[in-house]
C-alpha positions as CSV (number, residue, x, y, z in Angstrom):
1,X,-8.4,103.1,76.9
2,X,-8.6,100.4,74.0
3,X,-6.3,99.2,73.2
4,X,-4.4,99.8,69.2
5,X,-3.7,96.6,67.7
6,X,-1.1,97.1,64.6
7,X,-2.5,95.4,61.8
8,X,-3.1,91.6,63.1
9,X,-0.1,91.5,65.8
10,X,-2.5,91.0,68.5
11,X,0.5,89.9,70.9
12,X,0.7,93.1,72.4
13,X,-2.4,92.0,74.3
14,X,-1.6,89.9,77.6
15,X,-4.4,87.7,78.4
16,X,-4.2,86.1,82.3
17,X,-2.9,82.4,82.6
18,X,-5.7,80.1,82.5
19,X,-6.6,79.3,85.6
20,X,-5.3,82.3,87.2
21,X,-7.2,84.5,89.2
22,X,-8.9,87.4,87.2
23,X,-12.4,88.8,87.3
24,X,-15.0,87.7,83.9
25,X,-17.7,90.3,83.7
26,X,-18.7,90.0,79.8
27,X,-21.2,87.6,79.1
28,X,-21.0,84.9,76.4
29,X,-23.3,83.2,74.1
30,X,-22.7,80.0,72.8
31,X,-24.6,79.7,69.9
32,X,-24.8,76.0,68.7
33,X,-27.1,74.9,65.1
34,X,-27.9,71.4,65.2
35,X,-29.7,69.5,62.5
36,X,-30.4,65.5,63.9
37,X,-28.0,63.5,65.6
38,X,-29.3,63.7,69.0
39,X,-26.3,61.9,70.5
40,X,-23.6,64.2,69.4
41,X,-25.7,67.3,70.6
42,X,-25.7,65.8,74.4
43,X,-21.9,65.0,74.3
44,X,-21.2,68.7,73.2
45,X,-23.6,70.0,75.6
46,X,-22.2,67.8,78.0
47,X,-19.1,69.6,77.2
48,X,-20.4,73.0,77.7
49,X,-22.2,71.9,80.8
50,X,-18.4,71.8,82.8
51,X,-16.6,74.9,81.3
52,X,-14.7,77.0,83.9
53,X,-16.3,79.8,82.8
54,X,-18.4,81.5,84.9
55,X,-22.1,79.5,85.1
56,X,-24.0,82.9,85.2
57,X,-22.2,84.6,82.7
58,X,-23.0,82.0,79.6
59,X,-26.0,81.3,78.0
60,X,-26.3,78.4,75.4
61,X,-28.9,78.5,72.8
62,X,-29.5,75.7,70.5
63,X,-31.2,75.7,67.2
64,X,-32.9,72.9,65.6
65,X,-33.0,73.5,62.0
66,X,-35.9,71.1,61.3
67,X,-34.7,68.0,62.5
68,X,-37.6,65.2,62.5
69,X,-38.0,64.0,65.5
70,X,-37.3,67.2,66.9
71,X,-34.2,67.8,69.0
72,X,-34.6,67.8,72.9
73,X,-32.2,69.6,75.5
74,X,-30.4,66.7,77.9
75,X,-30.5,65.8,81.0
76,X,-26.4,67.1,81.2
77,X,-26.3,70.9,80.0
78,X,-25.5,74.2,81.0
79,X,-27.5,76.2,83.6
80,X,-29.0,78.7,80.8
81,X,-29.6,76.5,77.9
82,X,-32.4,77.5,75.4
83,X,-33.8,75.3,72.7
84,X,-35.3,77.4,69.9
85,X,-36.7,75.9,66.3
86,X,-35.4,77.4,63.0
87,X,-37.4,75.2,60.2
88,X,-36.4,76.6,57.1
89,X,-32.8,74.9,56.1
90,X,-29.7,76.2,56.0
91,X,-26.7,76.8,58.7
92,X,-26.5,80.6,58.3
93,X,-30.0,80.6,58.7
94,X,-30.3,78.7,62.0
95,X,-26.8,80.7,63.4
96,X,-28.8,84.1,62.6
97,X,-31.4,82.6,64.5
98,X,-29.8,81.6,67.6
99,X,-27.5,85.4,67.1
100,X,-30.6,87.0,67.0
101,X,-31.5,84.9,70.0
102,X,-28.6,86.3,72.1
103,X,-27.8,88.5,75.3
104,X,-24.2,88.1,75.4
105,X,-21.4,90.5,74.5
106,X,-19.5,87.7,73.2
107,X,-20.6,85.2,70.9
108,X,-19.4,81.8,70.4
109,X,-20.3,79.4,67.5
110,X,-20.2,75.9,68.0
111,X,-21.1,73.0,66.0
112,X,-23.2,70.3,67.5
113,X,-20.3,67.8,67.1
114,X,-18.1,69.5,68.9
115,X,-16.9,68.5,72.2
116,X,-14.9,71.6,74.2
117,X,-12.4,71.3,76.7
118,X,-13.6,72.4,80.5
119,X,-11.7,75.5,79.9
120,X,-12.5,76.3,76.3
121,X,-15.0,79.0,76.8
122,X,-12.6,80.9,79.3
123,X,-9.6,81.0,77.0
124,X,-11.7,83.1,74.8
125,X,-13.3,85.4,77.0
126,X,-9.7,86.1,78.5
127,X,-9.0,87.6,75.3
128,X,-12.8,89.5,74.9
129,X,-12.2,91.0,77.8
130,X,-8.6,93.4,76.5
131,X,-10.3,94.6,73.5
132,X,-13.8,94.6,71.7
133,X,-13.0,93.4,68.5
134,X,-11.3,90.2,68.7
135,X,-12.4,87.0,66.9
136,X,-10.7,84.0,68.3
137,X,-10.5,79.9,67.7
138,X,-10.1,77.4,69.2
139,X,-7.9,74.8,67.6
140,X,-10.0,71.4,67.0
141,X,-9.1,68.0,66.8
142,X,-10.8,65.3,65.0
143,X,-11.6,61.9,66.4
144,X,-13.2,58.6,65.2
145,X,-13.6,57.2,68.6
146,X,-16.8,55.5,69.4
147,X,-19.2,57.9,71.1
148,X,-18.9,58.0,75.1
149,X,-21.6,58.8,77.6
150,X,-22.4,61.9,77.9
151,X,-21.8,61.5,81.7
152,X,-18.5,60.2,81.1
153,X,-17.7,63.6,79.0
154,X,-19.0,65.7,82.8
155,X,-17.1,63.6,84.6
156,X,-13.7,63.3,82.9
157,X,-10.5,65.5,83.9
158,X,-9.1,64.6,80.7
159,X,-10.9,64.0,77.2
160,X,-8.1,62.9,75.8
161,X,-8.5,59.8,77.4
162,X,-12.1,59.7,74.8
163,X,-11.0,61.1,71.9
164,X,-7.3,60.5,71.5
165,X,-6.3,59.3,68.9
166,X,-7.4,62.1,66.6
167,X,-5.8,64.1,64.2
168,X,-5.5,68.0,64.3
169,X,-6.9,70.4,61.8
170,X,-4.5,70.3,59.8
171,X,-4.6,73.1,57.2
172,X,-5.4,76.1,60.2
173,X,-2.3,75.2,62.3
174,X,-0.1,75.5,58.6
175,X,-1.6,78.3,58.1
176,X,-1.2,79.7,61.4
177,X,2.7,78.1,61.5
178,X,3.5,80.0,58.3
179,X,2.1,83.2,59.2
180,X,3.8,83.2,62.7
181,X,0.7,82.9,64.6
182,X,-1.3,84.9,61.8
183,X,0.6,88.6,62.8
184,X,2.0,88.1,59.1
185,X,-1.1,87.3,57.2
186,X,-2.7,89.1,54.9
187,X,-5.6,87.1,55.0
188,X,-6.1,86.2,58.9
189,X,-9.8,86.2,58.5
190,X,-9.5,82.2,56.9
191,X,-9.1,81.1,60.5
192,X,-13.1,82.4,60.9
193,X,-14.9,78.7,61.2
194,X,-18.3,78.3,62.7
195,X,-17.3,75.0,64.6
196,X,-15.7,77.4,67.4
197,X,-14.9,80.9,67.3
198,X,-16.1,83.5,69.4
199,X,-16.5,87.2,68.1
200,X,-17.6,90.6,69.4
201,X,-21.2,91.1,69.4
202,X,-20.3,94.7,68.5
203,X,-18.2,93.8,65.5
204,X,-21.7,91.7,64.5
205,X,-24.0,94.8,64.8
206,X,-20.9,96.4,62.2
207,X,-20.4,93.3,60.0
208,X,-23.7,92.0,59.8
209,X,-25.3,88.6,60.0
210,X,-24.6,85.5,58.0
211,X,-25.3,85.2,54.6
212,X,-27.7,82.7,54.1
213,X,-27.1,82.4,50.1
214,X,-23.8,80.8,50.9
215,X,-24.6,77.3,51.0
216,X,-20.7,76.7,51.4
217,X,-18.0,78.8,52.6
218,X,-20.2,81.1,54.4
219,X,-17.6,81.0,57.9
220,X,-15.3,82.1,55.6
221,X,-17.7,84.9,53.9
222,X,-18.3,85.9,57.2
223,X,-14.7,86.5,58.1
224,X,-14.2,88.5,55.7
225,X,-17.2,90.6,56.8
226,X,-15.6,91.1,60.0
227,X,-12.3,92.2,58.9
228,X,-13.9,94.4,57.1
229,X,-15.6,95.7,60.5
230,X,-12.1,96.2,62.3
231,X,-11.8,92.8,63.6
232,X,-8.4,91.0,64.8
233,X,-7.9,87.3,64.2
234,X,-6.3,85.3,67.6
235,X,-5.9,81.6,67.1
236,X,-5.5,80.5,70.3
237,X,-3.8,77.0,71.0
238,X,-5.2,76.7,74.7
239,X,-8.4,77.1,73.4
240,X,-9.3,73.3,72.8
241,X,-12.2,71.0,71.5
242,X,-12.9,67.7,70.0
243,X,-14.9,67.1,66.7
244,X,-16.9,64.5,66.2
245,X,-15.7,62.7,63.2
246,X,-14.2,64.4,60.0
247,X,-14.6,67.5,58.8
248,X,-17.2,67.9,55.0
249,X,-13.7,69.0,53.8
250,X,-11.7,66.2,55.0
251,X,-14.2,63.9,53.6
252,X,-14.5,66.1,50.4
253,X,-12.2,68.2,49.5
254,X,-12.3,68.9,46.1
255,X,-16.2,68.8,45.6
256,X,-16.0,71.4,49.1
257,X,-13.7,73.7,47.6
258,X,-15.6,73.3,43.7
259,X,-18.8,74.9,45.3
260,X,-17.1,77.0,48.1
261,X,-14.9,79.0,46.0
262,X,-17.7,79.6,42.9
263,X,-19.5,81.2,45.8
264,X,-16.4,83.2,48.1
265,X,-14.9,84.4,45.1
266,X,-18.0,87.0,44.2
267,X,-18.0,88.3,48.1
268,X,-14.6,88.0,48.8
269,X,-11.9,90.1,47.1
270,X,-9.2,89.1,49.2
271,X,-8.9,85.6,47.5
272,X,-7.3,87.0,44.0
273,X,-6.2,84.6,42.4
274,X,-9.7,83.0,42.2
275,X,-10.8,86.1,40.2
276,X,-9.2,84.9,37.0
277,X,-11.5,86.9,34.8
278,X,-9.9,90.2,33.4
279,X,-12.6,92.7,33.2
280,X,-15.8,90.9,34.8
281,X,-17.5,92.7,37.0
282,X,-18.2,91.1,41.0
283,X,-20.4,91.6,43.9
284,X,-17.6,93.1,45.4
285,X,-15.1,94.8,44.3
286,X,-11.3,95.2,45.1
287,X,-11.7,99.1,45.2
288,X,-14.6,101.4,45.5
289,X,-14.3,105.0,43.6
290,X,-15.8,107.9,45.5
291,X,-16.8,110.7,43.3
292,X,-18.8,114.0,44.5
293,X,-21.0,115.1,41.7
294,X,-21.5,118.2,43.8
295,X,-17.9,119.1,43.8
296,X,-17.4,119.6,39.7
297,X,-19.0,120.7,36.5
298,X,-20.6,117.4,34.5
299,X,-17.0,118.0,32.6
300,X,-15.0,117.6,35.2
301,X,-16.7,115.1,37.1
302,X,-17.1,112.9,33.6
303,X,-13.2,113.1,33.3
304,X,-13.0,111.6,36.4
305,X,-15.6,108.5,36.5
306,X,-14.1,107.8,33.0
307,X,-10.9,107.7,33.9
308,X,-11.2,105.7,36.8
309,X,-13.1,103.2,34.5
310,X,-10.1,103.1,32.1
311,X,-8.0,101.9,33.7
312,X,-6.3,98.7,33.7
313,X,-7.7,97.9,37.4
314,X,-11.2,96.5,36.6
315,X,-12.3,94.9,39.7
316,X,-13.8,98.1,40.1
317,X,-17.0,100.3,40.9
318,X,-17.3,104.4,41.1
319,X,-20.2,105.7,43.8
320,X,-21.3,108.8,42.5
321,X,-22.6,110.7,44.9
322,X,-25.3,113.8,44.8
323,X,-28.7,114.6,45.3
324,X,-30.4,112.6,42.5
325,X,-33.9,111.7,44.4
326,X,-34.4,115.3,44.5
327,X,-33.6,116.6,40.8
328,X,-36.5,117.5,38.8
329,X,-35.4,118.3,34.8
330,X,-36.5,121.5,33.9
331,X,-38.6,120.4,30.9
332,X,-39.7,124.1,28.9
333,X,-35.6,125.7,29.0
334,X,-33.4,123.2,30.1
335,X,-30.4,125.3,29.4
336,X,-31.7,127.4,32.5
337,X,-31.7,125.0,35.0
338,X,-29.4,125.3,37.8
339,X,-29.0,121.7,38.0
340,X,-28.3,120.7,34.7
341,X,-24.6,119.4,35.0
342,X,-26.6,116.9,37.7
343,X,-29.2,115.8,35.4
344,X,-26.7,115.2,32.6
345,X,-24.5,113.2,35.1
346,X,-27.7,111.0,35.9
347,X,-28.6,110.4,32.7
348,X,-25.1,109.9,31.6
349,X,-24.4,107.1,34.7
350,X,-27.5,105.9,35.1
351,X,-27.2,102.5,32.7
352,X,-23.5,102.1,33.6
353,X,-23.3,99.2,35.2
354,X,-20.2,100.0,37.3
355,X,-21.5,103.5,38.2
356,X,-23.5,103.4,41.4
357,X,-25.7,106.6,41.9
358,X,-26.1,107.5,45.7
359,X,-27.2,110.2,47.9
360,X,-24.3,109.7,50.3
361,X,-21.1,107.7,51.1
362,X,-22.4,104.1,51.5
363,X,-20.5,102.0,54.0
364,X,-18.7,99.4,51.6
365,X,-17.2,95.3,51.6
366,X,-14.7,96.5,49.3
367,X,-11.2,96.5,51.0
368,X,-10.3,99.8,49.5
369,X,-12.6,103.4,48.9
370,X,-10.3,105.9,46.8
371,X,-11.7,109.5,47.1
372,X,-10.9,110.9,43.8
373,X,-12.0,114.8,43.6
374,X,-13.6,116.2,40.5
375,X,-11.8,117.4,38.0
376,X,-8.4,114.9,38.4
377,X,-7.9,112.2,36.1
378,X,-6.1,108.8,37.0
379,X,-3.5,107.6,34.6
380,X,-4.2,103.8,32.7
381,X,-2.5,102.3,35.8
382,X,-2.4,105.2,38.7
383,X,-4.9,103.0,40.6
384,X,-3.4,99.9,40.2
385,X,0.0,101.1,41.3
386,X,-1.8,103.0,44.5
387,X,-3.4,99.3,45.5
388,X,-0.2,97.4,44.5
389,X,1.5,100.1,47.0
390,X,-0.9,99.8,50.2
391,X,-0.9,95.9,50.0
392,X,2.8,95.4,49.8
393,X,3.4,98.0,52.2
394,X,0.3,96.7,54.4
395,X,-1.1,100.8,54.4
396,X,-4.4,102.0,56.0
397,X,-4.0,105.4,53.8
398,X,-2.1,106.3,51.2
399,X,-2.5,110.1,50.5
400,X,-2.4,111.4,46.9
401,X,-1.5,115.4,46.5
402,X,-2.6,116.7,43.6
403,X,-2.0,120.3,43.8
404,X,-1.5,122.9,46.5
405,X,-2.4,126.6,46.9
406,X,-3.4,129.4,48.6
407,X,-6.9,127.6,49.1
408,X,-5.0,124.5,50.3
409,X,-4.1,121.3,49.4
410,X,-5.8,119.1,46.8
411,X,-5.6,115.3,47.2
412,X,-7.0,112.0,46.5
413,X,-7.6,109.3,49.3
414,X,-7.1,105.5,49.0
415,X,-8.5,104.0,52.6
416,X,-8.5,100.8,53.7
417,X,-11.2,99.2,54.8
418,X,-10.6,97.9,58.0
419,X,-8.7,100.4,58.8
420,X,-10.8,102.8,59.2
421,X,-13.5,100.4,60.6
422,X,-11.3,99.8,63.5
423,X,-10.4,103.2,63.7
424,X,-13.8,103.8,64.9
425,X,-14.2,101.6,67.7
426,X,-10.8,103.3,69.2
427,X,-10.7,106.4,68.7
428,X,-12.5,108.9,71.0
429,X,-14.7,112.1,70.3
430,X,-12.9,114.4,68.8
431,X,-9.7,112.3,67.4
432,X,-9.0,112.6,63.9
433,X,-9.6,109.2,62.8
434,X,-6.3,109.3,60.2
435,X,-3.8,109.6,63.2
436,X,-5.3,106.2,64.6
437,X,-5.4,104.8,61.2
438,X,-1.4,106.1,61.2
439,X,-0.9,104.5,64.9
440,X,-2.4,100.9,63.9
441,X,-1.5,100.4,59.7
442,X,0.7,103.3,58.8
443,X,-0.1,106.3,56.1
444,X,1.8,107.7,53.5
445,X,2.0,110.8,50.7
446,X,2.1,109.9,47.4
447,X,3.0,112.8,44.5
448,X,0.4,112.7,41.9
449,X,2.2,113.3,38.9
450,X,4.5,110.7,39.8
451,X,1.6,108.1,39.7
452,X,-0.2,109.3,37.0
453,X,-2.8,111.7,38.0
454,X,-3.7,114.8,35.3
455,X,-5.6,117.8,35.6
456,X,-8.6,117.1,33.1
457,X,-7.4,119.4,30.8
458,X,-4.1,117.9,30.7
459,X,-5.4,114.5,30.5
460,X,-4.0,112.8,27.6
461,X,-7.1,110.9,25.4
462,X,-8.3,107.3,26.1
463,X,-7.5,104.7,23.5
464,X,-9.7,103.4,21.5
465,X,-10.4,99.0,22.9
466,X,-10.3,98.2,19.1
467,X,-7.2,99.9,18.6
468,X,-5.4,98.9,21.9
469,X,-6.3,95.3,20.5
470,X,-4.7,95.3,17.3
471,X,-1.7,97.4,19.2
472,X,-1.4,94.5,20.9
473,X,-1.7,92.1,17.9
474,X,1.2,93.7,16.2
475,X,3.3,94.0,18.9
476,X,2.1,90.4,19.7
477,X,3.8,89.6,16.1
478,X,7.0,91.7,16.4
479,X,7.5,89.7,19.6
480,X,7.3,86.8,17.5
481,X,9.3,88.2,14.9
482,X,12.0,89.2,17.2
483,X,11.8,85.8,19.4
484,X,12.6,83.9,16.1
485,X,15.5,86.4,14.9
486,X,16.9,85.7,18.5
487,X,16.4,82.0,17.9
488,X,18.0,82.0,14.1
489,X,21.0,84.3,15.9
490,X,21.3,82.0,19.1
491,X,22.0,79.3,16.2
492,X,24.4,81.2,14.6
493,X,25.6,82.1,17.4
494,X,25.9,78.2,18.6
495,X,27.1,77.5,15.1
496,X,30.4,80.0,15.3
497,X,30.8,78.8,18.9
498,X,31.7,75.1,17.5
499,X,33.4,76.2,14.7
500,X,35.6,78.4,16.9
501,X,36.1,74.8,19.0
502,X,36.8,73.6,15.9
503,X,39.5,76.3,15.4
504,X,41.1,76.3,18.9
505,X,41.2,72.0,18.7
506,X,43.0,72.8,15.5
507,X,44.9,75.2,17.1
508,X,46.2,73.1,19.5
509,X,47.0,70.8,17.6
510,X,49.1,72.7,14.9
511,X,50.7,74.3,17.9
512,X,52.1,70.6,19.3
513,X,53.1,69.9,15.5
514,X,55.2,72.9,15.3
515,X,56.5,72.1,19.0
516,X,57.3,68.6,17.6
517,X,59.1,70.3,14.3
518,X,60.9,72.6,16.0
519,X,62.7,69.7,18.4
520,X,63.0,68.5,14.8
521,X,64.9,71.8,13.7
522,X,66.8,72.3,16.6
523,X,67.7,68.5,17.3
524,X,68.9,68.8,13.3
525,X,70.4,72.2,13.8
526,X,72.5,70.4,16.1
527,X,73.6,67.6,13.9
528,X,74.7,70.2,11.8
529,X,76.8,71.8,13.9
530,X,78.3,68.5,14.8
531,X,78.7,67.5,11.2
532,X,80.4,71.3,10.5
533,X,82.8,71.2,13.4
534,X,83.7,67.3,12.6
535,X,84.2,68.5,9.0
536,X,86.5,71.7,10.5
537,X,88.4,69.0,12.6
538,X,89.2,66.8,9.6
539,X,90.1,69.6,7.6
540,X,92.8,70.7,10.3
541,X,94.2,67.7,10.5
542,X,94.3,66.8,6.8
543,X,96.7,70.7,6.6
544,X,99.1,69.6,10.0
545,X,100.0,66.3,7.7
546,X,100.9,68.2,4.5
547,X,104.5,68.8,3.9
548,X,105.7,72.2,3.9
549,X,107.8,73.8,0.8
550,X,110.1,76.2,1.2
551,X,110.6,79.4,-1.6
552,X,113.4,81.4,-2.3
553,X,113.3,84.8,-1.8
């Protein structure tokens, strides 16, 4: 059975010890472009030419991509090494070549300056042979060390002793440190480099080959492809090689990542914050919109498609989907013909450049499809709240009831991607594809109303752009208004506070004055009563020496 990989956490998986004894039966082909530079290509042939890997299970196919003079295959190579000639320029162009080239069930890119440890190739089959859509690298180092024999490379039990010292790339093993060995990424398909990484040839007949507009950034694009296609991402740190020199991005950076991004960002929706742009439209989109024209009159399947476009998710794109190649417009009474709330849907859709009429479901690049039946309205911000939900909570499905009767339950569908890709290569005939989906991402129900969703009828009217602007304007002002009013209150505010420290210093000190008068009171109270009881004693004494008279009675 094949294994069910949650999300990225591919460490359930228990690849043998390298070394060990286990028994390889998938082929592998290394695919290597090479454009000059003879004497790199013999050092990582040389390379190749001692792997531990089964000899009759790997086939090496080089491409020259126009090299003058032509490239030539060394002396010191692998048993099955093919030379084939790819003249028109371009990386992608020459890897499609040599993938199209290949037998293998496992195929390994490799740039022609890179020199791989003996047992580089066999810690990633290891891992190709547990499931069948892996995609693993090897972690590179990169070396400045004057160029050895290629003989020297075959002979060596340690190329360290070549290359060292070198440094290690540099950004991967952060990325893969932070993301505790990629299981917590949400963007694992960045470790994807064409210098060495090995992928399914299954997930390639899914995903596609490379795209040869992508003059930069295309290992990247092509990651993302894969992911898309069900793949799981395994950096693997026994899984070692030397580059020749630095990287174009170590050498570069800022010019690399000028052109690389301009290009990744159209193909590539998992890099947001690169789509800065509010409402632009890209090549592909964060979210897809499934709508059956079939399903609904033109009413109800308008109210949908608009609402979907209303909303304040934009990276967006609706694929409705009917039988338009086969309507014919009734010309003489077109009030009579049956398939009139089509024909008004084409000609309603057609010139919308985010409407996409199609005969069926298309596969898609974009990371999420929503299935929105006819007839249900999304709120301004149901689908944003549905996509902020699945990515935090890391969702395959979120499922989206809309109403429920005797006939059943009514609900929208948000699916991810990839989910659903790898769903396909697991599951087996017969299995409802949402329980594996459950099994490996998670699912979850969702109450309409709480998130927005109307029935057309009940759908409350879009606003006007024009209006929502100057909405926006004024509350723009009152904000303004109000942030000054705060401002002029905080200073009054500020203003009492010092005059009340003003007070309470004043306080204090007419408190220690009347502290210091009453001592004064009581210390003269005191000589008071001193004064008044020396003035009673003198006043006794002056009556005991007075002479007493006598009366007769």
């Amino acid at each position: 059975m094949t294994p069910r990989i949650r999300g990225n956490d591919y460490t359930v998986l228990q690849p043998p010890a390298l070394g060990s004894p286990w028994t390889p039966r998938l082929r592998a082909s290394v695919v290597v472009p090479a454009y000059a530079n003879q004497a790199k290509l013999d050092l990582t042939l040389a390379g190749l030419a001692r792997q531990t890997y089964p000899a009759d299970l790997l086939e090496v196919i080089v491409v020259d991509n126009g090299s003058e003079p032509r490239l030539r295959l060394p002396e010191i190579r692998p048993r099955h090494t093919r030379l084939l000639v790819c003249g028109t320029p371009g990386r992608a162009r020459a890897r499609n070549t040599g993938l199209a080239a290949a037998t293998g069930d496992v195929i390994h890119w490799m740039d022609s300056d890179v020199v791989p440890e003996p047992e580089e190739v066999e810690a990633h089959m290891r891992w190709h042979h547990l499931a069948p859509y892996l995609s693993v690298t090897s972690y590179l180092r990169f070396t400045t060390a004057p160029l050895p024999d290629p003989a020297d490379v075959a002979g060596t039990d340690d190329l360290a002793k070549l290359f060292e010292p070198a440094e290690p790339h540099a950004w991967i093993e952060d990325l893969v440190e932070r993301s505790q060995g990629l299981t917590r990424s949400p963007r694992p398909f960045s470790i994807h480099i064409g210098g060495a990484s090995s992928v399914s040839a299954r997930l390639f007949e899914r995903a596609g080959p490379m795209d040869p507009e992508m003059i930069l950034g295309q290992d990247t694009e092509m990651g993302y492809r894969l992911a898309q296609a069900g793949a799981v991402f395994i950096p693997d740190p026994e899984a070692r090689a030397y580059h020749l020199g630095p990287s174009m991005r170590m050498r570069d950076s800022a010019p690399v990542n000028r052109v690389s991004h301009a290009l990744v960002t159209d193909r590539v929706p998992g890099y947001r914050w690169l789509r800065t742009h509010p409402a632009r439209q890209w090549k592909v989109p964060q979210v897809e919109v499934l709508v059956d024209a079939t399903a609904g009159s033109y009413d109800d399947v308008r109210a949908t498609v608009d609402g979907a476009l209303a909303g304040t998710v934009t990276d967006l794109a609706v694929v409705l989907t009917g039988p338009w190649d086969e309507l014919a417009p009734e010309q003489r009474a077109p009030l009579k013909d049956p398939s009139l709330d089509l024909v008004l849907l084409r000609a309603h859709y057609t010139h919308e450049g985010r409407v996409r009429l199609a005969t069926a479901a298309p596969d898609t690049l974009s990371p999420y499809r929503l299935r929105l039946p006819p007839g249900w309205v999304p709120g301004e911000d149901s689908i944003g709240g549905l996509l902020a939900m699945a990515r935090e909570r890391e969702l395959g499905l979120v499922s989206v009831l809309l109403a429920e009767g005797s006939e059943g339950v009514t609900a929208a569908r948000l699916e991810r991607t990839e989910a659903y890709a790898r769903a396909a290569l697991v599951t087996a005939e017969g299995e409802d594809a949402d329980d594996a989906v459950d099994e490996m991402f998670g699912t979850y129900w969702a109450d309409g109303e709480t998130h927005g969703f109307r029935a057309a009828a009940e759908a409350p009217a879009y606003m006007n752009p024009r209006t929502a602007y100057r909405k926006r304007v004024e509350a723009q002002a009152e904000v303004e208004r109000l942030t000054k009013e705060v401002e002029r209150l905080r200073g009054q505010v500020t203003k009492w506070r010092d005059e009340a420290a003003k007070w309470r210093k004043s306080a204090v000190e007419f408190r220690r004055e009347i502290g210091t008068l009453r001592r004064q009171v009581s210390t003269l109270r005191g000589q008071v009563s001193a004064l008044r009881h020396a003035q009673g004693l003198r006043g006794i004494a002056r009556g005991l020496t007075r002479p007493f008279t006598f009366k007769k009675s």
